[in-house]
Chimera marker file (.cmm) of the C-alpha trace (Angstrom):
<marker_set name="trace">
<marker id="1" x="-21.418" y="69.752" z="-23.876" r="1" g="1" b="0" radius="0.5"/>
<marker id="2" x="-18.392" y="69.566" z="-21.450" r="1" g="1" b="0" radius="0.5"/>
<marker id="3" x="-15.278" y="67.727" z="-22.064" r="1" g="1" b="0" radius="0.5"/>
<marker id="4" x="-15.213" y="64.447" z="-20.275" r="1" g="1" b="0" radius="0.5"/>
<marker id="5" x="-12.478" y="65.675" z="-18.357" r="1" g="1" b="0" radius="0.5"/>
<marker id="6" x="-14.166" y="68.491" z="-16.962" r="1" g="1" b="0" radius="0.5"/>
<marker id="7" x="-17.007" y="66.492" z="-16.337" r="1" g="1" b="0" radius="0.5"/>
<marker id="8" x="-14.919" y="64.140" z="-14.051" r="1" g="1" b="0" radius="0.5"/>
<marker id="9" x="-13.369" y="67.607" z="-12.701" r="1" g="1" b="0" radius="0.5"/>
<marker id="10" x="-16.731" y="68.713" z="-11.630" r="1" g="1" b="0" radius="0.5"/>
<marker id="11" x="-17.666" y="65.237" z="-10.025" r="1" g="1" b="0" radius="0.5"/>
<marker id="12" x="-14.078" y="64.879" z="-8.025" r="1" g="1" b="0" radius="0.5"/>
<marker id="13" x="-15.271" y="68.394" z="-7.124" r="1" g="1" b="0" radius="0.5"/>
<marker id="14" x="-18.741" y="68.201" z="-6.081" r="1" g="1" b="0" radius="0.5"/>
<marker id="15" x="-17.629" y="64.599" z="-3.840" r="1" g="1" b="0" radius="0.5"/>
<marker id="16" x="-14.915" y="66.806" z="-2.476" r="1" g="1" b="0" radius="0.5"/>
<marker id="17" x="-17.368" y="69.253" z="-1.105" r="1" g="1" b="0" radius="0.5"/>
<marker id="18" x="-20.051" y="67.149" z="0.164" r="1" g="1" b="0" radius="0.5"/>
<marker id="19" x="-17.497" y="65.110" z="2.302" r="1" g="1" b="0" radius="0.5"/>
<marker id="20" x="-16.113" y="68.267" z="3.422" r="1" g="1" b="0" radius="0.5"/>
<marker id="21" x="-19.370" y="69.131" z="4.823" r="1" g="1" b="0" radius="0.5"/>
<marker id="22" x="-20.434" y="66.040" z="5.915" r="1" g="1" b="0" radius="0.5"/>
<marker id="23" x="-16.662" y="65.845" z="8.510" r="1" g="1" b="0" radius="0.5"/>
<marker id="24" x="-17.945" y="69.009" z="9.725" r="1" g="1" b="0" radius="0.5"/>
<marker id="25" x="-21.790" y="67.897" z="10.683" r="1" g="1" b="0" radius="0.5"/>
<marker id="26" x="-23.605" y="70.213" z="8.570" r="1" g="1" b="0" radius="0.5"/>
<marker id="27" x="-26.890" y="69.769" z="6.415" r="1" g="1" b="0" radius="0.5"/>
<marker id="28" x="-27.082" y="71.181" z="2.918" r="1" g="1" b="0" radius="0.5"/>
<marker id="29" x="-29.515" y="73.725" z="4.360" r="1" g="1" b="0" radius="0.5"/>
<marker id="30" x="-26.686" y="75.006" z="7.083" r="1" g="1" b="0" radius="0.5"/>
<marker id="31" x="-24.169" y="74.963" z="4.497" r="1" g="1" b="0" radius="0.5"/>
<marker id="32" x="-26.115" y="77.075" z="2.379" r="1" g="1" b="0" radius="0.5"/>
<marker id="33" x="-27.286" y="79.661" z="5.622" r="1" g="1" b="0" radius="0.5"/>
<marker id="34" x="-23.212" y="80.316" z="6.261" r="1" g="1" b="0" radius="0.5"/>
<marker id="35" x="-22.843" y="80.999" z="2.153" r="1" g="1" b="0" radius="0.5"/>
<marker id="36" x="-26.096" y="83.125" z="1.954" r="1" g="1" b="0" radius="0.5"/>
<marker id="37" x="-26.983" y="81.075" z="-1.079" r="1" g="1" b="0" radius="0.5"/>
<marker id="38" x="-29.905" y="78.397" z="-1.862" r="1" g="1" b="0" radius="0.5"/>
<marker id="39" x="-29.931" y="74.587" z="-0.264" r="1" g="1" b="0" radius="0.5"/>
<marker id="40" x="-30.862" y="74.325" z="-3.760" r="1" g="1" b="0" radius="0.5"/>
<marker id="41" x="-27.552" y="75.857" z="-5.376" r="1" g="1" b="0" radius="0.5"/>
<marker id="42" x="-26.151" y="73.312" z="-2.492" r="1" g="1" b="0" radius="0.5"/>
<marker id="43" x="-27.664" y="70.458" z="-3.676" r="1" g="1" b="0" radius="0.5"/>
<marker id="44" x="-27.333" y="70.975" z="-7.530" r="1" g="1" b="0" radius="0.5"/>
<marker id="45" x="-23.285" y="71.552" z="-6.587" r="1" g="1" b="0" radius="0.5"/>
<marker id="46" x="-23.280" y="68.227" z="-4.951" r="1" g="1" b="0" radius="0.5"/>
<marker id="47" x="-24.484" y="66.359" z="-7.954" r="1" g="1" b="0" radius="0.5"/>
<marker id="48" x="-21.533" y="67.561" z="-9.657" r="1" g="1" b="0" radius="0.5"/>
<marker id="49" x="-23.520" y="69.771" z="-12.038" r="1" g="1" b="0" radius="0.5"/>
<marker id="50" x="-22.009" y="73.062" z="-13.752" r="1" g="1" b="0" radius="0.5"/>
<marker id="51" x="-24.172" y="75.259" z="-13.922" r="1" g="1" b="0" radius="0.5"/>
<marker id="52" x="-23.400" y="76.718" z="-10.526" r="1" g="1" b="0" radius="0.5"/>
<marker id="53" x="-21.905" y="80.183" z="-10.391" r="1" g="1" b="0" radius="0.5"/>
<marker id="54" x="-18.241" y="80.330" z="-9.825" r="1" g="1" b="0" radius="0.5"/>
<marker id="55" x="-18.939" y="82.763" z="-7.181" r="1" g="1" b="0" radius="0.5"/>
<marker id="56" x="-20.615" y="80.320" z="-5.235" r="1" g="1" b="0" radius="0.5"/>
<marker id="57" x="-18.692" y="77.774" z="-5.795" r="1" g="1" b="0" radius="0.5"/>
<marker id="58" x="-15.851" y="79.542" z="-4.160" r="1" g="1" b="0" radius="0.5"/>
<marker id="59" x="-17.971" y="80.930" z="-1.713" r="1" g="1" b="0" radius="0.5"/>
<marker id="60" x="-18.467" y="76.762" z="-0.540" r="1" g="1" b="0" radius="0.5"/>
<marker id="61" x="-14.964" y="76.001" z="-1.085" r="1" g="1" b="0" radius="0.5"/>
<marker id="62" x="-13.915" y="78.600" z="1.265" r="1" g="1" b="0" radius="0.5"/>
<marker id="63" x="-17.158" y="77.578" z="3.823" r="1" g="1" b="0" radius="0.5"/>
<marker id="64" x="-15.834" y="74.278" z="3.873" r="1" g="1" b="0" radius="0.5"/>
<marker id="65" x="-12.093" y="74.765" z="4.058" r="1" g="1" b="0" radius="0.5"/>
<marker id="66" x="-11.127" y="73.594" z="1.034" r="1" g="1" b="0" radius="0.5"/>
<marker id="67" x="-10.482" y="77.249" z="-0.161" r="1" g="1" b="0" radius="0.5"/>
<marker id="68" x="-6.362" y="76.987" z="-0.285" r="1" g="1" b="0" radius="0.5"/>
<marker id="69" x="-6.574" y="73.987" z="-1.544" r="1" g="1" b="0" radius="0.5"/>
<marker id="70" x="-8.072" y="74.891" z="-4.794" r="1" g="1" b="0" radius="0.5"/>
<marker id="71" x="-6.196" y="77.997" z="-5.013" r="1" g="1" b="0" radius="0.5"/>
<marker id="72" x="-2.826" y="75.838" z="-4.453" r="1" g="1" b="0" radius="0.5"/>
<marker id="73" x="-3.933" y="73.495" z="-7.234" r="1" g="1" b="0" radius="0.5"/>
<marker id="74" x="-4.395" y="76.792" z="-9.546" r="1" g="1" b="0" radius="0.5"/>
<marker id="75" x="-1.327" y="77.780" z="-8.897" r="1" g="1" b="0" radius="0.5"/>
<marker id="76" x="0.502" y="74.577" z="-9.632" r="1" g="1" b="0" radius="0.5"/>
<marker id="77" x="-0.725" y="74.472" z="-13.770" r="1" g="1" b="0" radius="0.5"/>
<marker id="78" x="1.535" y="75.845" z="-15.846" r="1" g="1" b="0" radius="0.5"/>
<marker id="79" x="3.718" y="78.831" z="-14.198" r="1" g="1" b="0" radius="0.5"/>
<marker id="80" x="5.264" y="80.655" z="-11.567" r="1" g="1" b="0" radius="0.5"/>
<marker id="81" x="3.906" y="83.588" z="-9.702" r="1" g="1" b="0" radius="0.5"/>
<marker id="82" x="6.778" y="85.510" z="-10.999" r="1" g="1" b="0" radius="0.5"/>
<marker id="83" x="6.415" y="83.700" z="-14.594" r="1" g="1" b="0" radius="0.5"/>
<marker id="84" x="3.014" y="84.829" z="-14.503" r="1" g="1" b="0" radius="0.5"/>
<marker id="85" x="3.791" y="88.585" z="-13.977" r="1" g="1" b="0" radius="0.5"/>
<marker id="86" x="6.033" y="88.505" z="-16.508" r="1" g="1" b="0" radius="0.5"/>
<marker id="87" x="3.589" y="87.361" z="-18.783" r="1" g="1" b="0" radius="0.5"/>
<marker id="88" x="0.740" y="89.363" z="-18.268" r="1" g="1" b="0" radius="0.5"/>
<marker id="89" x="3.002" y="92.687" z="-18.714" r="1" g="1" b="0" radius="0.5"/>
<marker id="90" x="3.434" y="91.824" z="-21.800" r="1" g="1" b="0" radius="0.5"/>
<marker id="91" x="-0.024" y="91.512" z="-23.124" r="1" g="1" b="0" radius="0.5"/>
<marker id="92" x="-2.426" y="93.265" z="-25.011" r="1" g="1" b="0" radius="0.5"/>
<marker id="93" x="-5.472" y="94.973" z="-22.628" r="1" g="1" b="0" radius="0.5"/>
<marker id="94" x="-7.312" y="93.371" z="-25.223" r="1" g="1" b="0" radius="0.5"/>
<marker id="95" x="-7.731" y="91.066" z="-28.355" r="1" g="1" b="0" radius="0.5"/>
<marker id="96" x="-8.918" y="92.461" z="-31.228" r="1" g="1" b="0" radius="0.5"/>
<marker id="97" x="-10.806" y="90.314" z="-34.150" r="1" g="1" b="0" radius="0.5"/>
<marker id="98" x="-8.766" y="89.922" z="-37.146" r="1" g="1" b="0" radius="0.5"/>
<marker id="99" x="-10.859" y="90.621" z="-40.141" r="1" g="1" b="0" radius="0.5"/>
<marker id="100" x="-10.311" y="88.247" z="-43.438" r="1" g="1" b="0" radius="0.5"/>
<marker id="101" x="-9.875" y="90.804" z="-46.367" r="1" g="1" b="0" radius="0.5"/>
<link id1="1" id2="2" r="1" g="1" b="0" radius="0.2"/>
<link id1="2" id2="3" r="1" g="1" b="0" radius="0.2"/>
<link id1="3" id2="4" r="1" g="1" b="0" radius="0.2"/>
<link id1="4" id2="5" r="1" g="1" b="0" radius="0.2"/>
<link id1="5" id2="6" r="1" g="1" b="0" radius="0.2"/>
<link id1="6" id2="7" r="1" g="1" b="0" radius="0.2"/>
<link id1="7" id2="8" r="1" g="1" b="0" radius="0.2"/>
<link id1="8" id2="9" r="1" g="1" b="0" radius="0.2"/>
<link id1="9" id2="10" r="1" g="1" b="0" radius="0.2"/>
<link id1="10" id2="11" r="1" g="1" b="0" radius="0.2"/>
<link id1="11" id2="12" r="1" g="1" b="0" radius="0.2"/>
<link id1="12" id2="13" r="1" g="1" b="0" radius="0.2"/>
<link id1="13" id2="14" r="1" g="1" b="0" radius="0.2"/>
<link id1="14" id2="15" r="1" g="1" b="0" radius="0.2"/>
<link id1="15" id2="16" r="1" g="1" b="0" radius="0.2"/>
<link id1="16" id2="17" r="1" g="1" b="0" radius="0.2"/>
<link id1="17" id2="18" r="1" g="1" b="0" radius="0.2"/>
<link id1="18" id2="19" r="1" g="1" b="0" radius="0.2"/>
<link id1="19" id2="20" r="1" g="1" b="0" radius="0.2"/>
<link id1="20" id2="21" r="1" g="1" b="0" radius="0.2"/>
<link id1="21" id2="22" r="1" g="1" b="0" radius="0.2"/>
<link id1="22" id2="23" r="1" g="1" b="0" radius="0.2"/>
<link id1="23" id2="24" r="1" g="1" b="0" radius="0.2"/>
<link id1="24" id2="25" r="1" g="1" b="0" radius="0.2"/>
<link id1="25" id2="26" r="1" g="1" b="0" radius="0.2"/>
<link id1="26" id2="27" r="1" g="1" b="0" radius="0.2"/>
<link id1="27" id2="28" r="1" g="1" b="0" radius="0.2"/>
<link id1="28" id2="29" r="1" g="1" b="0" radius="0.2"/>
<link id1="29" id2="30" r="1" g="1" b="0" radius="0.2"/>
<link id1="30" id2="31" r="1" g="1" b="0" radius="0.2"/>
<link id1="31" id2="32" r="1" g="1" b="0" radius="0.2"/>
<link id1="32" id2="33" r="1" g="1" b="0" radius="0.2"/>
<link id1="33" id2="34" r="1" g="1" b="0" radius="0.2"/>
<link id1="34" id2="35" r="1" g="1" b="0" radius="0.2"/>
<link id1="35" id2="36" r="1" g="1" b="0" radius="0.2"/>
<link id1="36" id2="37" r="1" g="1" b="0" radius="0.2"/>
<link id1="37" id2="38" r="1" g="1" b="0" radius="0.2"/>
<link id1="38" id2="39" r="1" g="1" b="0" radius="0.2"/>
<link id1="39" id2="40" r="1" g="1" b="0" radius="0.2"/>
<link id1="40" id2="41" r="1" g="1" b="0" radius="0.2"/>
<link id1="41" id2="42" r="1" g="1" b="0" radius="0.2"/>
<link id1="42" id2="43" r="1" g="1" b="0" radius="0.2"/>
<link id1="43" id2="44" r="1" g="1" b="0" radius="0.2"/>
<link id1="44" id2="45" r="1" g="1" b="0" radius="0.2"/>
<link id1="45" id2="46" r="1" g="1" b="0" radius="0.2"/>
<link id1="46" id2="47" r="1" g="1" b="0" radius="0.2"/>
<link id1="47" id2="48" r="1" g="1" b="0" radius="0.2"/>
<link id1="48" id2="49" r="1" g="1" b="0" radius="0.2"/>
<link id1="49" id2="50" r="1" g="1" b="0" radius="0.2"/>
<link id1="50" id2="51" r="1" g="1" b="0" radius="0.2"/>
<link id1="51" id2="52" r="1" g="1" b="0" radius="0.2"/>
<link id1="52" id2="53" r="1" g="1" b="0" radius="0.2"/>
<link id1="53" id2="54" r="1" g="1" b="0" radius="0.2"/>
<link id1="54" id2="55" r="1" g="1" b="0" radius="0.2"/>
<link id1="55" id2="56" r="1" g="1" b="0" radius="0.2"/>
<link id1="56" id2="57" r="1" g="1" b="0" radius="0.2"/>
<link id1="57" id2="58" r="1" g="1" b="0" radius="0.2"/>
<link id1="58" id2="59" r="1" g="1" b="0" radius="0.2"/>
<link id1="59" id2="60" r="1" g="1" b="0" radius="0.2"/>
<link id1="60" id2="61" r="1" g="1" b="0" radius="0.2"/>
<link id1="61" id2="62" r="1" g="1" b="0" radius="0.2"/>
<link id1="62" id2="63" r="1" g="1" b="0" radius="0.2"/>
<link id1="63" id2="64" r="1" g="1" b="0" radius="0.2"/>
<link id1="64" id2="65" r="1" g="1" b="0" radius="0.2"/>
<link id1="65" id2="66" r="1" g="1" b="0" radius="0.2"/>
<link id1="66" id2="67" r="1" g="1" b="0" radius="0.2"/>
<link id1="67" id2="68" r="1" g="1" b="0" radius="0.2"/>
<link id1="68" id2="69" r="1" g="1" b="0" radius="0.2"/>
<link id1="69" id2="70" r="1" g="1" b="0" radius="0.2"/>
<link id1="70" id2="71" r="1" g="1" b="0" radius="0.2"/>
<link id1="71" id2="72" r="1" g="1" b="0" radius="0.2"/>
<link id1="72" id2="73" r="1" g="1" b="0" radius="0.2"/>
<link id1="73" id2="74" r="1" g="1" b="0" radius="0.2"/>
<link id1="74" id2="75" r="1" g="1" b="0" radius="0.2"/>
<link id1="75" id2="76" r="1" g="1" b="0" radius="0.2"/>
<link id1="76" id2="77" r="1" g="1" b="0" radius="0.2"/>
<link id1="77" id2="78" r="1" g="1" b="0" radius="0.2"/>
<link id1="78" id2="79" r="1" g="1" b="0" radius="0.2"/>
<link id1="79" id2="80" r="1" g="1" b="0" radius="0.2"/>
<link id1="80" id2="81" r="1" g="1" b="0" radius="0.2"/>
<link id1="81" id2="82" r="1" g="1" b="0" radius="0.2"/>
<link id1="82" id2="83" r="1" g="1" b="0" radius="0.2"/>
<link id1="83" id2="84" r="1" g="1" b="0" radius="0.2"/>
<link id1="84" id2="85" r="1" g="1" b="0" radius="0.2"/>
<link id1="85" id2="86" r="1" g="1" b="0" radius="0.2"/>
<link id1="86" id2="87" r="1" g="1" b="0" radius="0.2"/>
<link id1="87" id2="88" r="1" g="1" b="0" radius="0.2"/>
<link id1="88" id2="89" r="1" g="1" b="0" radius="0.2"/>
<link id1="89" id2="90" r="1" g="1" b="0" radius="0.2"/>
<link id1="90" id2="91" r="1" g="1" b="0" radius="0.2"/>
<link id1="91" id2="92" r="1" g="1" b="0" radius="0.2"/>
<link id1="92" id2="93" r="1" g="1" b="0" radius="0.2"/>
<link id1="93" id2="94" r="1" g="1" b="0" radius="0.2"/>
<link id1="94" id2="95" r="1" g="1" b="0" radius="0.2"/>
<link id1="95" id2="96" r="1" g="1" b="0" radius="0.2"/>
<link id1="96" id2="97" r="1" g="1" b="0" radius="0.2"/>
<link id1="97" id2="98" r="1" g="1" b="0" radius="0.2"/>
<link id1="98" id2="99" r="1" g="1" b="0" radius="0.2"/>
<link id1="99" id2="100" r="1" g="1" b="0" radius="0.2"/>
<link id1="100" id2="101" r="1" g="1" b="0" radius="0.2"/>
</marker_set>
């Protein structure tokens, strides 16, 4: 079970899409054709569910225009590009389980 905040993430999400499609005149079923995906991965997006891949997701965003938009937004949380660099020089390539002796 999600978080309710990331189940009002996903709705906010899924509205933002299907209006973004709607503007532009297209049907689920075109929508899908220009993303080489399912009207079916369309239409289960729309309703705001999860379970779509991230791939696709993106590959909607960007089909509809709202692409920069969500990277911006990304970009915003927390740090700086630069910040950000900074950071991930400085960490492990990996995390290793710590074992309780």
């Amino acid at each position: 079970m999600l978080p309710f905040e990331a189940e009002d993430a996903a709705k906010i999400l899924a509205a933002k899409i299907r209006s973004a499609r709607i503007i532009r005149g297209w049907t689920q079923d075109e929508l899908a054709q220009r993303c080489e995906i399912s009207k079916r991965t369309i239409s289960t997006l729309e309703t705001g569910s999860v379970s779509v891949q991230l791939g696709f997701v993106l590959k909607v965003l960007w089909a509809v225009g709202l692409i920069n938009d969500f990277i911006r937004q990304i970009e915003s949380v927390g740090m700086n590009d630069h910040e950000f660099a900074l950071l991930q020089a400085t960490l492990p390539k990996r995390v290793r389980p710590k074992w309780n002796v």
